[in-house]
C-alpha positions, 0 to 999 in steps of 0.5 A, spaced: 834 125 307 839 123 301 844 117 303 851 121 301 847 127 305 851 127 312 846 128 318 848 134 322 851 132 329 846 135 334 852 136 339 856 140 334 854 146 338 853 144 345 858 148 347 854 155 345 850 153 352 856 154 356 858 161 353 857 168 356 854 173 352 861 178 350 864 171 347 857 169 343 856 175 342 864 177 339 863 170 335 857 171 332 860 178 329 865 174 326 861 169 323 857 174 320 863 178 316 865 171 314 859 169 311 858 177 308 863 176 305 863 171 301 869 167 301 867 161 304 864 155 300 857 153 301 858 147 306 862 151 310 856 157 310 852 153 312 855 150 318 857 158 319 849 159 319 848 154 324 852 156 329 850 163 328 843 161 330 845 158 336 851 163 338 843 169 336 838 164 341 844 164 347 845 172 347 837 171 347 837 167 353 842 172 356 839 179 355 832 175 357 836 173 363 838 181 364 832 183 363 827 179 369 834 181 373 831 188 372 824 187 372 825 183 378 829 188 382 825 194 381 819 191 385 
């Protein structure tokens, strides 16, 4: 890694862990239209990609989640 190259904080977001669905999923759509958009700088978009990354595999775990509730119940 170049050294004027920051190392990305690995509890930038940790938070994401302790969200329900609608909040993720509500903030992953609103990163979605800022980085569409086009207005951000490349900094800022990267780390807008990284949170919607984290903000995707959260709804993931929830729906996972929901779904084993289903098939579990329904045996």
């Amino acid at each position: 890694m170049a050294k004027d190259t920051p190392a990305p904080a690995p509890t930038a977001n940790a938070d994401v862990a302790e969200l329900g669905y609608e909040q993720a999923r509500d903030e992953l759509v609103d990163i979605v239209a800022r980085l569409e958009s086009g207005q951000v700088g490349l900094e800022e978009s990267m780390t807008l990609w990284e949170r919607g990354e984290a903000l995707a595999a959260r709804c993931g775990q929830w729906l996972d989640q929901a779904e084993e509730r289903i098939t579990t119940s329904g045996e």
